[in-house]
N, C-alpha and C positions, 0 to 999 in steps of 0.2 A: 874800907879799902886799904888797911895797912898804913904803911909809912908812905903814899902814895906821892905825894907833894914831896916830901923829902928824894925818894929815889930821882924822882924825873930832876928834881933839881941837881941831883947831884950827878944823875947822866947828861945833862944839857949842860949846865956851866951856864954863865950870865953874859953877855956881851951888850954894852949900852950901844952898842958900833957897832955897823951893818956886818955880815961876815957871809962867805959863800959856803955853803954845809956840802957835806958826802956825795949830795944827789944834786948839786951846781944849784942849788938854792939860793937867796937871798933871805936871811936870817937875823934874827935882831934879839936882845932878850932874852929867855930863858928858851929858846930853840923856836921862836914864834916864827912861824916862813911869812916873809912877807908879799903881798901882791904886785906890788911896784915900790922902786925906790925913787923917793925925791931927793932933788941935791941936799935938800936941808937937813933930811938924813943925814945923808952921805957923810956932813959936814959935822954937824952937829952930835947926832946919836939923839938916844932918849935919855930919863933919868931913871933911876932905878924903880921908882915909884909909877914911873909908866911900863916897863918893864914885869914888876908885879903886879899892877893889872892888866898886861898882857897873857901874863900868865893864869889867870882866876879867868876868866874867860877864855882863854886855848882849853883848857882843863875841865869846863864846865860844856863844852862841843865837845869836848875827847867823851865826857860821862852821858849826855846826848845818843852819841855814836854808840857807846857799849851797848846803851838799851834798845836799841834797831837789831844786835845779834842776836841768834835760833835761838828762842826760849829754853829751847832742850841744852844748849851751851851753858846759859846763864845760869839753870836749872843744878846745873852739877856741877857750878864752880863758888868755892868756897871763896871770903873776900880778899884774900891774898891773890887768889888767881883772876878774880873780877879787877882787882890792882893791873895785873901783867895787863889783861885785853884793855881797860882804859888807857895804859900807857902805849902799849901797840895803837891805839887808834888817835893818839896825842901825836905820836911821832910819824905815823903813817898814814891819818886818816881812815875814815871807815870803808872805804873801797879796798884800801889797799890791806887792811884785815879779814876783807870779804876774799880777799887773791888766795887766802891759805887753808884753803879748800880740806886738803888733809890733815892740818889740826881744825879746824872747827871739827871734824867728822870726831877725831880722834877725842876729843873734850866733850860732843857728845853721848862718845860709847864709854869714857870715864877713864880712858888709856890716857891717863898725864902723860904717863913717860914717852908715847908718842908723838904726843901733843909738842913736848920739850924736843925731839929729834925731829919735829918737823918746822920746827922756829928754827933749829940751827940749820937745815938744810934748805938756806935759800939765801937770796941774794942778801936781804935785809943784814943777816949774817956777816958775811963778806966787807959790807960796811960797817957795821960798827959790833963788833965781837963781844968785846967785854961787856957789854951792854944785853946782847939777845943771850949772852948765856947765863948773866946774871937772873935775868928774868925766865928762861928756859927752866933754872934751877929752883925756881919759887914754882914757876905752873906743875913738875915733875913732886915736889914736895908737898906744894899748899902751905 
């Protein structure tokens, strides 16, 4: 999967303190969304040691998630691009990878560079840029 742990770390950033993300989330960690906040959160935070293993677990459901997508996907993406879709389904969940109906199709038919123009054409975009395009730019290359 590449540098897989390194990119997301390095697009997520660590907060041991709760923090509200892009999409009014409640976030902790290495971009972990959290279910509910207790005050002792709120108050406290976590340590970093709970933080990365929040993270080996967000990460181990993100690789969960990949392998629920079309065989035919998986089939004709080399592990650089299995990298992009595990991190898409870290940051987005697997529904919300299942929403990009027109790159799955396009990663299908083996059109990266579709695939890459249909990451940046959408909201996910909008929110965090440097991010979808870094990864648009790995799925269009491999």
């Amino acid at each position: 999967m590449g540098d897989l742990l390194e990119r997301i770390k390095h697009h997520e950033g660590c907060r041991l303190r709760p923090y509200v993300d892009t999409t009014g989330h409640y976030t902790i960690g290495w971009g972990h969304k959290m279910e509910s906040v207790g005050s002792s959160i709120l108050a406290d935070g976590i340590t970093q040691d709970e933080a990365d293993h929040l993270l080996d677990v967000d990460i181990e459901i993100a690789k969960n998630a990949l392998s629920r997508l079309p065989v035919m996907v998986l089939n004709n993406c080399n592990d650089m691009r299995r990298g992009v879709l595990t991190e898409m389904c870290f940051q987005l969940g697997y529904s919300g990878v299942l929403k990009f109906k027109r790159m799955l199709a396009a990663i299908e038919q083996g059109n990266f560079g579709l695939a890459a123009v249909e990451m940046i054409d959408s909201l996910w975009y909008d929110q965090t840029p440097s991010r979808v395009e870094e990864m648009a730019a790995i799925m269009r290359s491999g």
